[in-house]
C-alpha atoms as an extended CHARMM CRD file, in Angstrom:
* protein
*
       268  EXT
         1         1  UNK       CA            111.7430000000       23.2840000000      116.0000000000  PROA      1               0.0000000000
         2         2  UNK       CA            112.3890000000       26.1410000000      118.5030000000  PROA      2               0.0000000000
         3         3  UNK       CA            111.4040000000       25.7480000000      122.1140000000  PROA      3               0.0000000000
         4         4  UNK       CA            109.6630000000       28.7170000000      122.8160000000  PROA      4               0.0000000000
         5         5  UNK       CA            106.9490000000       28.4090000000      120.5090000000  PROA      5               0.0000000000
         6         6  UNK       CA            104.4150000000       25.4560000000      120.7220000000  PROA      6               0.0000000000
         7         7  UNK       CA            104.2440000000       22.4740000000      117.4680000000  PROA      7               0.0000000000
         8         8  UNK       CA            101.4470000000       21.5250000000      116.0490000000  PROA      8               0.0000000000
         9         9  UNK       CA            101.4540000000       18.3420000000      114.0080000000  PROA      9               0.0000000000
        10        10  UNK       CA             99.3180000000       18.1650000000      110.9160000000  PROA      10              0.0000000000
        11        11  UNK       CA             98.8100000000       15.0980000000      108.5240000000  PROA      11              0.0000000000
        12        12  UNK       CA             97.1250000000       14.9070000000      104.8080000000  PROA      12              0.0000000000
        13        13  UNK       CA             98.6750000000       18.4130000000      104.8590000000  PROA      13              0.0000000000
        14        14  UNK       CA            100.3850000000       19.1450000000      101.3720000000  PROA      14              0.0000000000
        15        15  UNK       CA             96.9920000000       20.6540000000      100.2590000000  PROA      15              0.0000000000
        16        16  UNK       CA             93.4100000000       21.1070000000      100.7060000000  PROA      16              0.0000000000
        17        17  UNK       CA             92.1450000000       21.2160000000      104.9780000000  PROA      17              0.0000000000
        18        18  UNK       CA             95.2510000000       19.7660000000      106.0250000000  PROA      18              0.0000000000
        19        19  UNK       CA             97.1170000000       22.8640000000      104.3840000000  PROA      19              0.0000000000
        20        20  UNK       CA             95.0020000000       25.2750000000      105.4840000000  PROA      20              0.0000000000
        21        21  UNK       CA             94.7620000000       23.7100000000      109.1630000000  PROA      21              0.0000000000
        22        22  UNK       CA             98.8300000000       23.8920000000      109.1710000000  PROA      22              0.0000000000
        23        23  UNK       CA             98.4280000000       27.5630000000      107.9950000000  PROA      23              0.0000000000
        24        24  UNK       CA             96.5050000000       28.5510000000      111.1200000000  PROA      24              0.0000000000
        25        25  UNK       CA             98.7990000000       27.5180000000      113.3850000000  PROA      25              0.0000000000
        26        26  UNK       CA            101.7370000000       28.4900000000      111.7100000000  PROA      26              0.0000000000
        27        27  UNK       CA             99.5550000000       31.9870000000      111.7290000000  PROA      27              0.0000000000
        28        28  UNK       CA             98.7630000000       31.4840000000      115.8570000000  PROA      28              0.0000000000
        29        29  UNK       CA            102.4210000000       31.0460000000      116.8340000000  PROA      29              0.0000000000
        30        30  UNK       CA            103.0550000000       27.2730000000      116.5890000000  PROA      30              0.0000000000
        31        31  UNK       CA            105.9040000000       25.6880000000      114.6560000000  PROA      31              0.0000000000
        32        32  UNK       CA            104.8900000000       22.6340000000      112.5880000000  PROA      32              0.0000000000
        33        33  UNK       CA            105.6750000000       19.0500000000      111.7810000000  PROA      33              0.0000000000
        34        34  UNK       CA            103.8180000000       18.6850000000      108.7950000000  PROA      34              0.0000000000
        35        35  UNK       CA            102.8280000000       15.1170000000      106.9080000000  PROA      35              0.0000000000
        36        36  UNK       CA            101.5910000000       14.3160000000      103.4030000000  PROA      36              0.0000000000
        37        37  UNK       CA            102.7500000000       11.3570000000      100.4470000000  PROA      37              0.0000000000
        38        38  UNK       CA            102.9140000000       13.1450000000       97.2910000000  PROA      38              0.0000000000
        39        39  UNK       CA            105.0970000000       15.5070000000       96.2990000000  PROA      39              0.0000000000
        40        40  UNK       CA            103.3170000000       18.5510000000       96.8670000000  PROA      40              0.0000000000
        41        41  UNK       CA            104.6800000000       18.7230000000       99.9790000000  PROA      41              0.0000000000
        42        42  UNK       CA            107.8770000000       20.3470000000       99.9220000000  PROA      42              0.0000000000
        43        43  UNK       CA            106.0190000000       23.1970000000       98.2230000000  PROA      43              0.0000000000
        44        44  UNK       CA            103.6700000000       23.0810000000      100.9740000000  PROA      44              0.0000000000
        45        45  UNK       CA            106.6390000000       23.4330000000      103.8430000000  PROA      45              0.0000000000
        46        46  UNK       CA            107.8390000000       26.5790000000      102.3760000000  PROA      46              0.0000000000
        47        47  UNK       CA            105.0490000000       28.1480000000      102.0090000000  PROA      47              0.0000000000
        48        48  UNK       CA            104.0440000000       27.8820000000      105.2790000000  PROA      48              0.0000000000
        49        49  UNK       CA            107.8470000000       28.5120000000      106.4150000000  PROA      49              0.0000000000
        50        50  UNK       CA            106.6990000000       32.5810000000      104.7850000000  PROA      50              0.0000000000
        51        51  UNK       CA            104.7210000000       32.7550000000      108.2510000000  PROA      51              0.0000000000
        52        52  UNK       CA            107.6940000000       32.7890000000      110.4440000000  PROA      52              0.0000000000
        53        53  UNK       CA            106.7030000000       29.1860000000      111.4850000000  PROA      53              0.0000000000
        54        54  UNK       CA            109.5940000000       26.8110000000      111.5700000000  PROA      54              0.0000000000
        55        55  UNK       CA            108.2390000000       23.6350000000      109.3240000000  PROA      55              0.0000000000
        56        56  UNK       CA            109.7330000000       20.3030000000      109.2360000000  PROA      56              0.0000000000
        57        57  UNK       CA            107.7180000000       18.0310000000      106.4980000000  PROA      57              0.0000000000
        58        58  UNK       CA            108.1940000000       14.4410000000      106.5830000000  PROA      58              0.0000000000
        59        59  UNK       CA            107.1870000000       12.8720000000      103.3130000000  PROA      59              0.0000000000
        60        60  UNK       CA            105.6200000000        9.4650000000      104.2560000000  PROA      60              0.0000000000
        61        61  UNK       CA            102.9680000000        7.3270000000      103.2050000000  PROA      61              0.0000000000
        62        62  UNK       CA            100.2870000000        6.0290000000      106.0680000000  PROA      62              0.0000000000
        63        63  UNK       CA             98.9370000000        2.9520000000      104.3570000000  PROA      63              0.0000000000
        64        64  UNK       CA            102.2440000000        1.4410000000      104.7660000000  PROA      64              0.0000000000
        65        65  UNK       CA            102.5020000000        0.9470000000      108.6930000000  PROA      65              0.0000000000
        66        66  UNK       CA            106.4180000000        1.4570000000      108.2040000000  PROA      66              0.0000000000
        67        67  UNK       CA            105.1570000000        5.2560000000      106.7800000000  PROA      67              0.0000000000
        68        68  UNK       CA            103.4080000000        5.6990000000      110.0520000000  PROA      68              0.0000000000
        69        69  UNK       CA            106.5450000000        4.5910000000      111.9400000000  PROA      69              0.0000000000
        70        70  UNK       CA            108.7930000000        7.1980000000      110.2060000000  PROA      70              0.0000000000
        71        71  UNK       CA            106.4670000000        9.9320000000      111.1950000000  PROA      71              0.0000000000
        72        72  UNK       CA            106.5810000000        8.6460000000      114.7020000000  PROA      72              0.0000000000
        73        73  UNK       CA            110.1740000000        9.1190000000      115.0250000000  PROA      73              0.0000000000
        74        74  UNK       CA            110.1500000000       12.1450000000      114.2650000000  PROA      74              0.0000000000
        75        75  UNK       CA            108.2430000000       13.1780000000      117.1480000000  PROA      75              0.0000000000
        76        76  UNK       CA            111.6530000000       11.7410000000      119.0930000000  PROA      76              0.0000000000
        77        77  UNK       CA            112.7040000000       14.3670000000      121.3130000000  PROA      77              0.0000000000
        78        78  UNK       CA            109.8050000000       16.5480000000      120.4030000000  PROA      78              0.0000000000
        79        79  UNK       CA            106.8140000000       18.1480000000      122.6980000000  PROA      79              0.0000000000
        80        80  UNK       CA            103.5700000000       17.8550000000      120.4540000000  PROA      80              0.0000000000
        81        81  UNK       CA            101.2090000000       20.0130000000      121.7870000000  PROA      81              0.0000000000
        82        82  UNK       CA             98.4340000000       19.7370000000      118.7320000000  PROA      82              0.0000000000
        83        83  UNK       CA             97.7770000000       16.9400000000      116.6470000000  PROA      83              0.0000000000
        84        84  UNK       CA             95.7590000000       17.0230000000      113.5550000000  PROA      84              0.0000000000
        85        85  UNK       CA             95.3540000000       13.4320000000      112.0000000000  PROA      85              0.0000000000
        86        86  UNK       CA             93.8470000000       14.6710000000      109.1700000000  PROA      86              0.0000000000
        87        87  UNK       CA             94.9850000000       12.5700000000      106.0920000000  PROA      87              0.0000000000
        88        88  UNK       CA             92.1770000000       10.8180000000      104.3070000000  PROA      88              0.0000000000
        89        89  UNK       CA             91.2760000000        9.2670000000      101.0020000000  PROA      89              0.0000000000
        90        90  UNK       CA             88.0490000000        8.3100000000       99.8970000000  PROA      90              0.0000000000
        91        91  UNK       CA             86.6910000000        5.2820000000       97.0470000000  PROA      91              0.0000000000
        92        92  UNK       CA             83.3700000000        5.9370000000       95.4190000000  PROA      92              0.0000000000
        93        93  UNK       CA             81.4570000000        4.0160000000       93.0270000000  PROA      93              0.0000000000
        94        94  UNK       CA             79.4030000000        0.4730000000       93.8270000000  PROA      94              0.0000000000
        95        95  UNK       CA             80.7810000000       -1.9800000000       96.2660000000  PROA      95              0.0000000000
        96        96  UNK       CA             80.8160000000       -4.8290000000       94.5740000000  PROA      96              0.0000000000
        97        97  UNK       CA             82.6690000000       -3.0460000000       91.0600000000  PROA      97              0.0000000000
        98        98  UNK       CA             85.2070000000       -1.7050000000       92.8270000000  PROA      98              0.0000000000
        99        99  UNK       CA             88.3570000000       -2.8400000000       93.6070000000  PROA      99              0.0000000000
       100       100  UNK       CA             89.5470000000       -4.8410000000       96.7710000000  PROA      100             0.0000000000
       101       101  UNK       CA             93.2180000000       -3.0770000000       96.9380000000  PROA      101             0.0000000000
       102       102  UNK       CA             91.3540000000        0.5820000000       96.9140000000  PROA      102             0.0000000000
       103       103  UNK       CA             88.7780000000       -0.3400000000       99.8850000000  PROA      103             0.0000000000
       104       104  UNK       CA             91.4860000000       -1.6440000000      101.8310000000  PROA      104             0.0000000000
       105       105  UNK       CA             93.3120000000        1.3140000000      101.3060000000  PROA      105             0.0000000000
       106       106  UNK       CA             90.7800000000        3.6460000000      102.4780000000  PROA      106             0.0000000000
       107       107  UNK       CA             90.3310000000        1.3760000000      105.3730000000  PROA      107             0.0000000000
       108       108  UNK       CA             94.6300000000        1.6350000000      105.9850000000  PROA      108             0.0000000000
       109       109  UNK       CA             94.4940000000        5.0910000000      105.7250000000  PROA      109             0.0000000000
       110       110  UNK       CA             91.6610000000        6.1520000000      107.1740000000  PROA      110             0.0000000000
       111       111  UNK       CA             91.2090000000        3.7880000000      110.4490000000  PROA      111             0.0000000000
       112       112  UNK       CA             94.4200000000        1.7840000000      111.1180000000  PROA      112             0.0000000000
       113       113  UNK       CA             96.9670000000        4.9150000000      110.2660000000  PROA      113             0.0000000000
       114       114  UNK       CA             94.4320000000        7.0430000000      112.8000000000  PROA      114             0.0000000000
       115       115  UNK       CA             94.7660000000        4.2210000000      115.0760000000  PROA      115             0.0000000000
       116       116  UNK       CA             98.1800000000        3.8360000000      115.3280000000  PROA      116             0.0000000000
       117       117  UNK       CA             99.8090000000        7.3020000000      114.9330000000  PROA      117             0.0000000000
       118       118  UNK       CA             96.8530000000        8.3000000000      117.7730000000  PROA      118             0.0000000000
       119       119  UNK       CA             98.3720000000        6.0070000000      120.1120000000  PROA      119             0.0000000000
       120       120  UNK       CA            101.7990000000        7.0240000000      120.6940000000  PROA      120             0.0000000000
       121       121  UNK       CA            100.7470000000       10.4430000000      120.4350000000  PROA      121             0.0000000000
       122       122  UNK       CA             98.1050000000       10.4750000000      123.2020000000  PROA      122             0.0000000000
       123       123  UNK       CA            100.5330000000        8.1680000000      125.5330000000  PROA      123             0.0000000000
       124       124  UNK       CA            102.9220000000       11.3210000000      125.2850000000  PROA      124             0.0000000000
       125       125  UNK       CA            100.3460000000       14.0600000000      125.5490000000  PROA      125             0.0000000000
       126       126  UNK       CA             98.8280000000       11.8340000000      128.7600000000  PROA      126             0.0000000000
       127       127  UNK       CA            102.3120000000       11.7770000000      130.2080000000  PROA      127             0.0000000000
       128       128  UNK       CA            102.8460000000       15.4660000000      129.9780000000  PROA      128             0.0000000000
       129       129  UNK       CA             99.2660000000       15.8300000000      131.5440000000  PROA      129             0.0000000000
       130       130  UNK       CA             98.5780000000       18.4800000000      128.6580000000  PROA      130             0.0000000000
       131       131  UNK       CA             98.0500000000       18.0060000000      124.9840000000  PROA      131             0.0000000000
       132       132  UNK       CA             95.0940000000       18.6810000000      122.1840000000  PROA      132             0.0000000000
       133       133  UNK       CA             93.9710000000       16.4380000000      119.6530000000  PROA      133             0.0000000000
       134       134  UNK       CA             92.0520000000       16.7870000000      116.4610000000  PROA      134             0.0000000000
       135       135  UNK       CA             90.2640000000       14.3880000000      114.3250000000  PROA      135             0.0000000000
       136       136  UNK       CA             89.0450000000       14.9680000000      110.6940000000  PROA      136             0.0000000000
       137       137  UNK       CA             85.9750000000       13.1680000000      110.5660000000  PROA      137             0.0000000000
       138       138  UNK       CA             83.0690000000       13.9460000000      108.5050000000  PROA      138             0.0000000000
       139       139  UNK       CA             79.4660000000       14.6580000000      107.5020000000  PROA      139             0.0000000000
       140       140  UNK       CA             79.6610000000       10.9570000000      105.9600000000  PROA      140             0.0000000000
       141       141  UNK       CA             80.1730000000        9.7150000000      108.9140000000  PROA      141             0.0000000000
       142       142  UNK       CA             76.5170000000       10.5260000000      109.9070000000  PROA      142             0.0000000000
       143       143  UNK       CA             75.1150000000        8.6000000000      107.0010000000  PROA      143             0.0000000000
       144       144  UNK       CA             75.4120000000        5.3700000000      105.5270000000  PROA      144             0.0000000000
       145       145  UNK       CA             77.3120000000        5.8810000000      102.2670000000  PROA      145             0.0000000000
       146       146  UNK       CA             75.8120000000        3.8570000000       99.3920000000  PROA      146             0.0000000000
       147       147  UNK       CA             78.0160000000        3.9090000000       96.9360000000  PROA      147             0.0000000000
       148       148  UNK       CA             81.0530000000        5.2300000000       99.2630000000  PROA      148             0.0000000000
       149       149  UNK       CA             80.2850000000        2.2970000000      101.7130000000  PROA      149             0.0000000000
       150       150  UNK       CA             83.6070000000        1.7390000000      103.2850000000  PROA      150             0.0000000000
       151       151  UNK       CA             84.5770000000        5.2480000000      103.1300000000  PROA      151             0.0000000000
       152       152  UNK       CA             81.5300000000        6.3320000000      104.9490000000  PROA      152             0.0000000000
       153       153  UNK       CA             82.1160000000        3.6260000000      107.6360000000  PROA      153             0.0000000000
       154       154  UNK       CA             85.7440000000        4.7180000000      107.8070000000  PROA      154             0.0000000000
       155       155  UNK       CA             84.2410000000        8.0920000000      109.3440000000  PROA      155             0.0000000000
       156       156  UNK       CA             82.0330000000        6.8300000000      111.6070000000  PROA      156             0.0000000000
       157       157  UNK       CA             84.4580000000        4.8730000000      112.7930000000  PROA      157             0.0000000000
       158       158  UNK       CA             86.8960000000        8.0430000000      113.5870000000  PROA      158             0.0000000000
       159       159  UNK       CA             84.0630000000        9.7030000000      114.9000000000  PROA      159             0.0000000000
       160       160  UNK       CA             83.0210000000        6.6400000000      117.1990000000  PROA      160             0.0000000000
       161       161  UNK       CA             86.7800000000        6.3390000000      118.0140000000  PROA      161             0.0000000000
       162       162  UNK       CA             87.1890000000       10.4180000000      118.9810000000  PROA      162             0.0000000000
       163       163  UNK       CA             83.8270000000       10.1620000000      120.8450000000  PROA      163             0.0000000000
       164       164  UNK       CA             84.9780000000        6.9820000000      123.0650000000  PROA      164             0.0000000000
       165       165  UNK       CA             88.7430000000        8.8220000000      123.6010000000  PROA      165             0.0000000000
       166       166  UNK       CA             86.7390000000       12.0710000000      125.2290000000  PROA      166             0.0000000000
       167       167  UNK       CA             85.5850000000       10.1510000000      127.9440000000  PROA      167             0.0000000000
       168       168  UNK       CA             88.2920000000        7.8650000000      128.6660000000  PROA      168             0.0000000000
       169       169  UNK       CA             90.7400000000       11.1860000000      128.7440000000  PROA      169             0.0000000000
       170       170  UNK       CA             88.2190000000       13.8010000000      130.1940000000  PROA      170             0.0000000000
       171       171  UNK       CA             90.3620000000       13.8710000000      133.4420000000  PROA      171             0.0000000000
       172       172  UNK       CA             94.0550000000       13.3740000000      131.8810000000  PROA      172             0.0000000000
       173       173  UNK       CA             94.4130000000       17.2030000000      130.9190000000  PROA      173             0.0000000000
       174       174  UNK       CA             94.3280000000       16.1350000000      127.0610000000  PROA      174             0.0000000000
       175       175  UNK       CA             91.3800000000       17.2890000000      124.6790000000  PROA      175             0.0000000000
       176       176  UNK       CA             90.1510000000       15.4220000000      121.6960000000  PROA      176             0.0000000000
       177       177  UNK       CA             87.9330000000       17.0830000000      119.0090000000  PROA      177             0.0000000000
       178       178  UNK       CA             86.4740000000       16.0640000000      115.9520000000  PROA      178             0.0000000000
       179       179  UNK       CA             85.1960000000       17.8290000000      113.0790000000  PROA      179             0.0000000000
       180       180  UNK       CA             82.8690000000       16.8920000000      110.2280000000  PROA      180             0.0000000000
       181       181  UNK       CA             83.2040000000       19.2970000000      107.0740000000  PROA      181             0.0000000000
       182       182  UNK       CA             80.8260000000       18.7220000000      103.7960000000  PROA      182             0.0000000000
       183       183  UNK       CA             81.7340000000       18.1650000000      100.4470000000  PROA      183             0.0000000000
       184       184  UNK       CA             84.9110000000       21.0210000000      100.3450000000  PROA      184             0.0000000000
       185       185  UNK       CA             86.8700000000       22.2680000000       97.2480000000  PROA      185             0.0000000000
       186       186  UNK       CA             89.7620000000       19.6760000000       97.4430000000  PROA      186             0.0000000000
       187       187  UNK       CA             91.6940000000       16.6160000000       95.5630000000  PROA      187             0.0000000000
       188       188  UNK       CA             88.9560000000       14.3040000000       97.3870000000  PROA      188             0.0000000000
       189       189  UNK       CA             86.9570000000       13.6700000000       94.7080000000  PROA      189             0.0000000000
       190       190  UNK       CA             89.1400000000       13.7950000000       91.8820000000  PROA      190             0.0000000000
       191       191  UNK       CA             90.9460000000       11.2210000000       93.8220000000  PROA      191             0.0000000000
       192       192  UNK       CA             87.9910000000        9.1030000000       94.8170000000  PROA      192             0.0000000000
       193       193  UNK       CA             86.6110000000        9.0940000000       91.1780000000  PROA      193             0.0000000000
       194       194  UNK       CA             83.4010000000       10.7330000000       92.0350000000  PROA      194             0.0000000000
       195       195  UNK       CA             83.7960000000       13.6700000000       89.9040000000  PROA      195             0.0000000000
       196       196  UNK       CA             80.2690000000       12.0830000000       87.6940000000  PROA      196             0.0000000000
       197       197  UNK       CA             78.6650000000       12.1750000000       90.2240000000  PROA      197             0.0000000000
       198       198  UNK       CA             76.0410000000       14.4840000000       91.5660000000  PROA      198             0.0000000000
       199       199  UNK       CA             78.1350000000       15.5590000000       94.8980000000  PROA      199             0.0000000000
       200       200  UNK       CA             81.1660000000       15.6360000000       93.2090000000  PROA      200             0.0000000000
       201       201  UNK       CA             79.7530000000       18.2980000000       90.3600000000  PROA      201             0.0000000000
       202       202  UNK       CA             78.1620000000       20.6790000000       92.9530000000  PROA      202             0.0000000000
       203       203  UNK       CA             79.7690000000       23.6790000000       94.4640000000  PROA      203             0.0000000000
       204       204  UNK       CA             81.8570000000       22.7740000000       97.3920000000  PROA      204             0.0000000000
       205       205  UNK       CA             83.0000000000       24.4190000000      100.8000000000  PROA      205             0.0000000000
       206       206  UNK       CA             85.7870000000       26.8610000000      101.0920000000  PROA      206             0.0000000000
       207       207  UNK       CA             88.7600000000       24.4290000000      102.8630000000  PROA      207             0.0000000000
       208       208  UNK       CA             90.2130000000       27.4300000000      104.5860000000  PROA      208             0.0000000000
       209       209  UNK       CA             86.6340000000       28.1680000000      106.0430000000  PROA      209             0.0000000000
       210       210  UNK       CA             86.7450000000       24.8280000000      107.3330000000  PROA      210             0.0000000000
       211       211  UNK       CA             89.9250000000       24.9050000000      108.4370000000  PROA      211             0.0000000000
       212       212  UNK       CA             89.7300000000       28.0510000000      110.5810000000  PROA      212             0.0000000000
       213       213  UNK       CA             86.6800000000       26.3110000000      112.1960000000  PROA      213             0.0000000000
       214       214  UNK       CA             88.4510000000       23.3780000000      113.4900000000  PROA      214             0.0000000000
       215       215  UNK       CA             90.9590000000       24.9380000000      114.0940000000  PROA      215             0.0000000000
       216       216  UNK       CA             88.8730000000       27.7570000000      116.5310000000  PROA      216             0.0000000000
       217       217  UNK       CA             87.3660000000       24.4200000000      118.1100000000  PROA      217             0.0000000000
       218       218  UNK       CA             90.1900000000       22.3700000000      118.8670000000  PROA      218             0.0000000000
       219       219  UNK       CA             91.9800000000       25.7650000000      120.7050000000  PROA      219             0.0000000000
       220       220  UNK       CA             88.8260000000       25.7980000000      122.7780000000  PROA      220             0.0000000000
       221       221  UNK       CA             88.8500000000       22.0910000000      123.2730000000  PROA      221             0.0000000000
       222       222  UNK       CA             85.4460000000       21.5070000000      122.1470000000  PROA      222             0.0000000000
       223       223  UNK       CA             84.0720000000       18.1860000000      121.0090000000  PROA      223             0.0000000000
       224       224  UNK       CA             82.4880000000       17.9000000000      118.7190000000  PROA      224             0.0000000000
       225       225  UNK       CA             82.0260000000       20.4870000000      115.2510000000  PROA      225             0.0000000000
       226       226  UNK       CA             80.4410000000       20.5470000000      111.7560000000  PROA      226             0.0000000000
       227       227  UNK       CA             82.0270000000       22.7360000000      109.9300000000  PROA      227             0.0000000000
       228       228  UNK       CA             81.5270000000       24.5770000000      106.9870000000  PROA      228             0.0000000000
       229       229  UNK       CA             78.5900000000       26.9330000000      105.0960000000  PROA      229             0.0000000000
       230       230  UNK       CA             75.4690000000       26.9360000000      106.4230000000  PROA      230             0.0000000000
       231       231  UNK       CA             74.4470000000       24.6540000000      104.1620000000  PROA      231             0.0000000000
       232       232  UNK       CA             76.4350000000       21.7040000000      105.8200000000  PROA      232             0.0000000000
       233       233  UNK       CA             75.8990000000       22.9900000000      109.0330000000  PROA      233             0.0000000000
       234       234  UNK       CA             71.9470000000       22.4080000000      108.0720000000  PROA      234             0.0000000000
       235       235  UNK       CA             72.7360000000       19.3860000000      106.8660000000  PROA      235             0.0000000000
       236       236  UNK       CA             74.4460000000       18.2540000000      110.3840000000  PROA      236             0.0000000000
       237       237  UNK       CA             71.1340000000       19.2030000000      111.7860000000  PROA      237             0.0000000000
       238       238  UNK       CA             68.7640000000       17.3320000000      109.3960000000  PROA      238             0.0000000000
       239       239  UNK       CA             71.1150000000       13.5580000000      109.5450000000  PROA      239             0.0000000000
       240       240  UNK       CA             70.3450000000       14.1880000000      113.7150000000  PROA      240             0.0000000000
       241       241  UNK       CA             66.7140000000       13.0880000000      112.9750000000  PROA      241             0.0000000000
       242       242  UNK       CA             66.6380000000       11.3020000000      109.7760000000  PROA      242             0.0000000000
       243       243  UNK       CA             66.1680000000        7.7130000000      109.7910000000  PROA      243             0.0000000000
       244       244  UNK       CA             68.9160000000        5.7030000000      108.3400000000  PROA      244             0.0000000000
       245       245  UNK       CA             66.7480000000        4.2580000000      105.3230000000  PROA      245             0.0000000000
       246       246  UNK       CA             66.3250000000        7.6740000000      103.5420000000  PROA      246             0.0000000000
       247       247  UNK       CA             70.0410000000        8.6080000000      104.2480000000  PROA      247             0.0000000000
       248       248  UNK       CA             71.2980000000        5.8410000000      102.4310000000  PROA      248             0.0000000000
       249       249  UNK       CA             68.6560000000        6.6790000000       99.5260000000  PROA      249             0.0000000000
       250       250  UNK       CA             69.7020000000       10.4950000000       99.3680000000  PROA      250             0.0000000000
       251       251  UNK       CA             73.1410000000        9.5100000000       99.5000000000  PROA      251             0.0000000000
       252       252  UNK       CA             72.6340000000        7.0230000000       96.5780000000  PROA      252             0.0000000000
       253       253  UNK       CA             70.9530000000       10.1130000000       94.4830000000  PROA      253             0.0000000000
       254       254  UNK       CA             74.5290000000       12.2410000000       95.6630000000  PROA      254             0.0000000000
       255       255  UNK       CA             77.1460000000        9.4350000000       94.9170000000  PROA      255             0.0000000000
       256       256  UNK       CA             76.0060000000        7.0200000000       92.3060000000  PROA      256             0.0000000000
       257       257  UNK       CA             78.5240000000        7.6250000000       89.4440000000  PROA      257             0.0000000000
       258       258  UNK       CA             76.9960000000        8.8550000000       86.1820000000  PROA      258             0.0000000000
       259       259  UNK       CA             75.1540000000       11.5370000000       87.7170000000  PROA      259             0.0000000000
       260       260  UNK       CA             76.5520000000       14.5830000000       87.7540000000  PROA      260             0.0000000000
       261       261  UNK       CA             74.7170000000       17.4420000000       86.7180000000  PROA      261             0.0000000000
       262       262  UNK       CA             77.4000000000       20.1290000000       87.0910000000  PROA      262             0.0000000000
       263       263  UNK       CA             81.3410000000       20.4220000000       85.6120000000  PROA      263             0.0000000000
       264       264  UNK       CA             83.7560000000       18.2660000000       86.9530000000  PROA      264             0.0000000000
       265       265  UNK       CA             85.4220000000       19.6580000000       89.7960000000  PROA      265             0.0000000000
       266       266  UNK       CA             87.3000000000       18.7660000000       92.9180000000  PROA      266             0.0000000000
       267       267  UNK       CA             86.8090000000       18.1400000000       96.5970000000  PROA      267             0.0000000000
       268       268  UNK       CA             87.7930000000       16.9360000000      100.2130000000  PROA      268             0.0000000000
């Protein structure tokens, strides 16, 4: 890290949003602590190392709260002026046929990781009196997700949890910003096991589209953002004033497994 350029922290960033979020700041001047489990992520680090960004990558796992703790220290010493908690995973198929181990992950990943890397992170930003934060939450979290129930709830609970952290740091000099992309070209559902299904067949968002997005919104320190085509956007819109009843049943018709009308491909 260098200290005359800013760092930008970026989770779930080995591919997909979380890559392209690293590339824009790497492309606006910041250097980059950069986050991801698999093994894509070296690859990931030097690519974005071609920008002139100086890139540390710390390969850890954030289900496993010791994973969490080795990304923390590495922020030892360090001046994090952006943080993207980005890294997500998804489950879809019926509640009671899936498996116990792959909700709780979801719920590890998605809410406790968020919870506990966003606490040591805001304590230093709240210190410093200066400090942005960005949350990847999502369309889903709008909606109640039958047949990607605890993923669904995962989001809304990010999105309650960004909401409630706006207020209580509106005066601390620290911003917090979430964004909700769409279904976007990624490893989500490949990973998630929803490529049968009708969401996970369709075409998807562009991830650097959505990236560049959030990442426009969290520089201007706004709130809240759904990101994406216009077709998401619309859909942002239209889960404002839909009761909760025929969300459920038009997410049912986009998730249940077995109904994809389109090729298999992959998503965020």
């Amino acid at each position: 890290m260098t200290d005359t350029r800013p760092l930008a922290l970026v989770t779930g960033a080995s591919s997909g949003i979380g890559f392209e979020l690293a590339r824009q700041f790497a492309q606006a001047g910041f250097d980059l602590l950069v986050n991801a489990e698999d093994d894509r992520l070296d690859h990931a680090a030097q690519r974005l190392r071609e920008t002139g960004a100086s890139v540390r990558a710390v390969r850890a796992d954030l289900r496993d709260p010791a994973g969490v703790d080795r990304l923390v220290a590495a922020t030892t010493g360090l001046e994090v002026d952006v943080a993207a908690l980005n890294a997500g995973v998804g489950q879809g198929g019926a509640f009671v046929d899936t498996d116990l181990a792959d909700d709780q992950a979801v719920i590890d990943l998605n809410v406790t990781s968020t919870v506990r890397l966003a606490k040591p992170l805001l304590r230093q930003m709240v210190a410093r009196g200066v400090g942005r934060m960005l949350f990847t939450s999502s369309i889903a979290a709008m909606m109640p997700g039958s047949f990607q129930p605890v993923y669904n709830a995962s989001k809304s609970f990010v999105q309650s949890f960004a909401q409630a952290l706006q207020e209580e740091l509106k005066d601390s000099g620290v911003t917090v910003t979430s964004f909700l992309p769409g279904p976007t070209e990624t490893d989500f559902f490949r990973r998630a096991g929803m490529t049968d299904t009708r969401v996970g067949s369709a075409d998807k968002d562009d991830p650097a589209q959505v990236a560049e997005q959030a990442f426009e919104a969290v520089m201007k320190g706004r709130k809240k953002v759904v990101t994406g085509s216009l077709k998401t956007k619309a859909q942002g819109v239209a889960d404002k004033v839909l009761p909760d009843a025929a969300k459920a049943a038009v997410h049912r018709r986009m998730a249940e497994p077995g109904h994809g009308d389109g090729p298999d491909e992959e998503e965020q």
